[in-house]
C-alpha positions as CSV (number, residue, x, y, z in Angstrom):
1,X,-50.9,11.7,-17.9
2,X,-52.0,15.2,-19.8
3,X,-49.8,16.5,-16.7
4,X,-46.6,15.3,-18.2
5,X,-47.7,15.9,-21.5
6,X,-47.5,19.5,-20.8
7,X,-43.8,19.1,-19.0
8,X,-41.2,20.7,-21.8
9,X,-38.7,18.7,-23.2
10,X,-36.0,20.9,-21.3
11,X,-37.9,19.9,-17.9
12,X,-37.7,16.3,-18.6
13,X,-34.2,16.7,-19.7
14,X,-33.8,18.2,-16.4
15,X,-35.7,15.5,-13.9
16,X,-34.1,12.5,-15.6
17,X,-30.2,14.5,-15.3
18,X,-31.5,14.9,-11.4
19,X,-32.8,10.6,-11.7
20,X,-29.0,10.0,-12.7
21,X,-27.2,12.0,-10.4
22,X,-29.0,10.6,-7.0
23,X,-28.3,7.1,-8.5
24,X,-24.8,8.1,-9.2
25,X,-24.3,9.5,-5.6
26,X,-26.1,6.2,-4.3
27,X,-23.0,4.0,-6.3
28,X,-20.8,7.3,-5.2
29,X,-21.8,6.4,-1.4
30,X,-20.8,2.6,-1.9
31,X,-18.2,2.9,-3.2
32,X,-16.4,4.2,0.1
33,X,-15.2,2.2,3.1
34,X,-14.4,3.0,6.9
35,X,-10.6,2.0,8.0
36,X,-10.1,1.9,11.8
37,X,-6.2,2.4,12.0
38,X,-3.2,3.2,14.0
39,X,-1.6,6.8,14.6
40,X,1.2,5.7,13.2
41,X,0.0,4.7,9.8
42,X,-1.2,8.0,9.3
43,X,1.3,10.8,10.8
44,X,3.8,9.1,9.6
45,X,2.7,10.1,6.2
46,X,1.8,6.4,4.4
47,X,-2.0,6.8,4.2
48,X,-1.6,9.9,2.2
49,X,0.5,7.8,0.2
50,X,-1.3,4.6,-0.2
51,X,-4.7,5.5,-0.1
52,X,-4.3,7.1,-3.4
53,X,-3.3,4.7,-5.1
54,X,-5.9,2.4,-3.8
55,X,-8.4,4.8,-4.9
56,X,-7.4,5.0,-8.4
57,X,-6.9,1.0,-9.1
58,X,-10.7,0.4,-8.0
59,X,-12.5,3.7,-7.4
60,X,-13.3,2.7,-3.7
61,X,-12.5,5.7,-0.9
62,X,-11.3,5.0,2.3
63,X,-12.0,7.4,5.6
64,X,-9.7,6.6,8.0
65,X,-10.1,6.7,11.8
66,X,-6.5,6.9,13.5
67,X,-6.6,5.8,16.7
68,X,-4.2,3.3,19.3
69,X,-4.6,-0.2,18.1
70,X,-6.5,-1.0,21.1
71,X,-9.2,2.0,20.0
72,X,-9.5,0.3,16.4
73,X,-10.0,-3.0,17.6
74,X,-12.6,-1.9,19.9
75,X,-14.3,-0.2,16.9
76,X,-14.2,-3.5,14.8
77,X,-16.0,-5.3,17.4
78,X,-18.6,-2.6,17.9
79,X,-18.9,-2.6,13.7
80,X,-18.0,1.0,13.7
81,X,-15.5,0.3,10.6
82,X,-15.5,-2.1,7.8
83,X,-11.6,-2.8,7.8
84,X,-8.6,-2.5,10.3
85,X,-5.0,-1.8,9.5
86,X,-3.6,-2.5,12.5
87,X,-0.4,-3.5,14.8
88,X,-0.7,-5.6,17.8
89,X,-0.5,-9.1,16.7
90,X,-1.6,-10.9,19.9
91,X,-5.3,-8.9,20.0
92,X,-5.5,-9.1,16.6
93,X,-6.0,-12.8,16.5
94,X,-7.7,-12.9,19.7
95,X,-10.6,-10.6,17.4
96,X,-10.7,-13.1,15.0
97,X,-10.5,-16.1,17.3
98,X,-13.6,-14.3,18.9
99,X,-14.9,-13.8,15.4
100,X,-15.0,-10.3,15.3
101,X,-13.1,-10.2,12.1
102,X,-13.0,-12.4,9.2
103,X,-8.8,-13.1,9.1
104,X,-6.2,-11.4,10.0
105,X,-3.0,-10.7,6.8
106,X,0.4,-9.7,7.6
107,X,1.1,-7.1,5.2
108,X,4.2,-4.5,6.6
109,X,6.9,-4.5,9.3
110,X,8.9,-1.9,10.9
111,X,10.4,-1.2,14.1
112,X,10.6,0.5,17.4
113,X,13.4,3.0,18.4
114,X,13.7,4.1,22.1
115,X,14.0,8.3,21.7
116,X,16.1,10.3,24.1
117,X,17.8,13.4,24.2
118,X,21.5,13.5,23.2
119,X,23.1,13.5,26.0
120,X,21.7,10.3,26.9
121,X,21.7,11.6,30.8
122,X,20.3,7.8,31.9
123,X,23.3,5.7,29.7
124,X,20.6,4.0,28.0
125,X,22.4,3.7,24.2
126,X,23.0,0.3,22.8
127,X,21.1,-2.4,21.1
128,X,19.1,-3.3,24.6
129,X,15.9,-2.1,24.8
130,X,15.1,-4.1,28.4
131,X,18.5,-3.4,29.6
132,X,17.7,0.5,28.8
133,X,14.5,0.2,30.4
134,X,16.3,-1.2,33.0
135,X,18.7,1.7,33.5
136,X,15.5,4.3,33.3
137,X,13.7,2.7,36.2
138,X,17.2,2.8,38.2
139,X,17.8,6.6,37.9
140,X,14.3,7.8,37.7
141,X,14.7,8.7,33.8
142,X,12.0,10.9,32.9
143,X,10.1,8.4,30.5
144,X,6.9,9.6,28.1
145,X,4.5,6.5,27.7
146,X,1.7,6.9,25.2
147,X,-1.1,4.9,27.6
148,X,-3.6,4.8,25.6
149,X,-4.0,1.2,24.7
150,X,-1.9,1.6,21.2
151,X,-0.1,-1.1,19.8
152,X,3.2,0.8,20.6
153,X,2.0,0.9,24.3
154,X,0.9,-2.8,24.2
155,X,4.4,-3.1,22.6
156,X,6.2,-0.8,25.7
157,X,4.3,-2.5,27.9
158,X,5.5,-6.0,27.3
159,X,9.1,-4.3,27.4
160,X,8.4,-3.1,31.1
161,X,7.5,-6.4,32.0
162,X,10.6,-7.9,30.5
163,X,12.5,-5.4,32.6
164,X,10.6,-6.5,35.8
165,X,9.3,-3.1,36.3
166,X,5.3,-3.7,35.8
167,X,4.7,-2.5,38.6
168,X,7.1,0.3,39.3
169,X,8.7,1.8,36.2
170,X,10.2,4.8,38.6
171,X,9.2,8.3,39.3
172,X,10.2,9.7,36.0
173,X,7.3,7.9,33.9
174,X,4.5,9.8,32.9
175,X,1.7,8.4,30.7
176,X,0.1,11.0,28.1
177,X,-3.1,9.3,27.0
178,X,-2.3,10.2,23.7
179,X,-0.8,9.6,20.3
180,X,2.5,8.8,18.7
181,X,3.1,12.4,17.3
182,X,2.1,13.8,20.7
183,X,4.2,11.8,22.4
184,X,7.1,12.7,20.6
185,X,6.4,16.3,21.0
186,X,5.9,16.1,24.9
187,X,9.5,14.2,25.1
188,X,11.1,17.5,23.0
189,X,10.1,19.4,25.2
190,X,10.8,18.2,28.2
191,X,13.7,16.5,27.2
192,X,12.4,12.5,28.1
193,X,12.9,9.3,27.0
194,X,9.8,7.7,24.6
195,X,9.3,4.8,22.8
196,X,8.3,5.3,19.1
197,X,7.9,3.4,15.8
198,X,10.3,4.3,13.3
199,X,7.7,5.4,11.0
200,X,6.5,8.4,12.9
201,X,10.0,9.1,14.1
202,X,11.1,9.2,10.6
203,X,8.4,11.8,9.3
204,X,8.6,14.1,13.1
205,X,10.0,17.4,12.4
206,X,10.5,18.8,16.1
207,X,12.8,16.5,17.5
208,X,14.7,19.3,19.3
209,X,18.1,17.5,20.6
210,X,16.2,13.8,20.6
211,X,17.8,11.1,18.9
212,X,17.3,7.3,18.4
213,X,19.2,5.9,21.0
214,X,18.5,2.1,21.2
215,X,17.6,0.4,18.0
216,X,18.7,-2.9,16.5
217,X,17.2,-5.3,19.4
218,X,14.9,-8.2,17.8
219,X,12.1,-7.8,20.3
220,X,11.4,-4.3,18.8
221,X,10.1,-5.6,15.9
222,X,7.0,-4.1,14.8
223,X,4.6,-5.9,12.6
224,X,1.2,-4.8,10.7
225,X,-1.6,-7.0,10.0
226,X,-5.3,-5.7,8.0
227,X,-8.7,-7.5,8.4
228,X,-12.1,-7.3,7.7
229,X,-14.4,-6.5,10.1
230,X,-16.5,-10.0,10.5
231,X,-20.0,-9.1,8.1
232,X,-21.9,-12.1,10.1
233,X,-21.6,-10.2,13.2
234,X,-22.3,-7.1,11.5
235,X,-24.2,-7.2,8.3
236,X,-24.1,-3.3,7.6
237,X,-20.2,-4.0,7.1
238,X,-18.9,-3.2,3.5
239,X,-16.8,-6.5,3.7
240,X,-16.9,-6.8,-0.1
241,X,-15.4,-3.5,-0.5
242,X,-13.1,-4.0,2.4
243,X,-11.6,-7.7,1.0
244,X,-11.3,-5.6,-1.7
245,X,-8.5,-3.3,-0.1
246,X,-7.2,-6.1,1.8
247,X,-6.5,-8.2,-1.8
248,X,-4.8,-5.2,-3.2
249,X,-2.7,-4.2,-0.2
250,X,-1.7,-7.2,0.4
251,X,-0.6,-7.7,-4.0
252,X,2.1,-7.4,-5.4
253,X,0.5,-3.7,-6.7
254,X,-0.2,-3.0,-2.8
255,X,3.4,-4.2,-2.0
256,X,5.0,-1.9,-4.0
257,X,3.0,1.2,-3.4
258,X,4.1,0.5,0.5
259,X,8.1,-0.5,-0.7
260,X,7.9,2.9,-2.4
261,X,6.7,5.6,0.5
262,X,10.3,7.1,1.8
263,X,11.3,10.0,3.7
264,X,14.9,11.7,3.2
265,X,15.3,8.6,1.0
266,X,14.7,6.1,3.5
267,X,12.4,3.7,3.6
268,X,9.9,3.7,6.4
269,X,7.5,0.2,6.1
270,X,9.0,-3.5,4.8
271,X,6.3,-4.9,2.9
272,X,6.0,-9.2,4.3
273,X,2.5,-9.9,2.8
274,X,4.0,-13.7,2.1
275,X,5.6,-13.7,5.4
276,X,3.7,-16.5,7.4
């Protein structure tokens, strides 16, 4: 006691600033969540849009991991993240049916484009993305598939299969392991065929002589769902925080925000939160 007698006004000033700024960084530390997320969603510029705007309706930071679907999903069962923004409907619900994650919310669509060079040197153009595929497996069209478990490649995949060309999709197909920006670089360069989400197509800036060459066909229709990561499997999960994002993303405030992010004064995600 005669020890802090002796301690200055200015030093107890000081120790009780010190008291309020490591409980301020413990609220600080909270107050910030861990997204597990496509590539997409991020290089295609919405994140940088969205996120913002999260952050100032409820103070709550999100760090975002952007990774293939498959990589995010695998990260929610492991309780690596607290939410997923993802897009690969079937494996989303088969993580909630295995209760991995709490429930899964439509909240965006878009679509796939197949990208090729101008020329189209394999015919592919139209509306038919199985018929294209089709034509690519035929001629041996050089063909850049991401392979790395994405939803896009989940998405490509099913198209293959559609084509009947599981199996053999022709000598031209390469797989890159990688993501969707990547991808679409790889294809520039060597002038291939690649299957992209409009998004990221939308915000790419070295599309050489590529163009969208088969769009339109209802089976490339790309929908985004969010969840949070199940907190009875893992209890360090921030699910408070994270229903927090999904509540607002999935609002009318969220909605809008997502209605709003354009490129070239397009817009490059449909927001469907009602949809069922």
């Amino acid at each position: 006691m005669k020890n802090f007698k002796r301690l200055s006004l200015s030093t107890i000033v000081t120790i009780a600033q010190a008291a309020i700024l490591l409980v301020a960084c413990g609220v600080a530390s909270a107050q910030s969540i861990v997204m597990a997320s496509t590539t997409s969603t991020e290089q295609s510029g919405l994140f940088g849009h969205l996120l913002p705007a999260f952050k100032q309706a409820t103070g709550i930071e999100i760090k975002v991991v952007a990774l293939g679907t498959g990589q995010a999903l695998d990260m929610g069962r492991r309780g690596d993240a607290d939410v997923l923004f993802v897009h690969d409907q079937a494996a989303e619900e088969k993580l909630v049916a295995d209760g991995f994650a709490v429930k899964r919310y439509p909240v965006m669509y878009n679509d796939f484009v197949l990208i090729g060079p101008k020329a189209d040197p394999a015919g592919v153009s139209g509306k038919d993305i199985v018929g294209a595929l089709k034509k690519l497996v035929a001629g041996n069209g050089s063909f850049i598939s991401r392979g790395d478990k994405s939803g896009t490649h989940a998405a490509e995949l099913r198209y293959w299969k559609a084509a009947g060309a599981a199996e053999s999709k022709g000598s031209g197909y390469k797989e890159c392991g990688c993501g969707m920006g990547p991808a679409l670089n790889m294809a520039s360069g060597t002038g291939a065929y690649v299957l992209a989400d409009r998004g990221t197509w939308l915000s790419f800036k070295n599309r050489g002589d590529l163009v969208v060459l088969v769009e339109g066909d209802t089976r490339l229709f790309n929908q985004y769902g969010v969840m949070v990561v199940n907190p009875a499997k893992h209890p360090h999960v921030k699910a408070a925080e994270a229903q927090k994002f999904v509540d607002w993303v999935v609002s009318p405030s969220g909605q809008g925000v997502i209605a709003s992010y354009k490129i070239g004064g397009e817009q490059l995600f449909f927001p469907n939160a009602t949809s069922k």
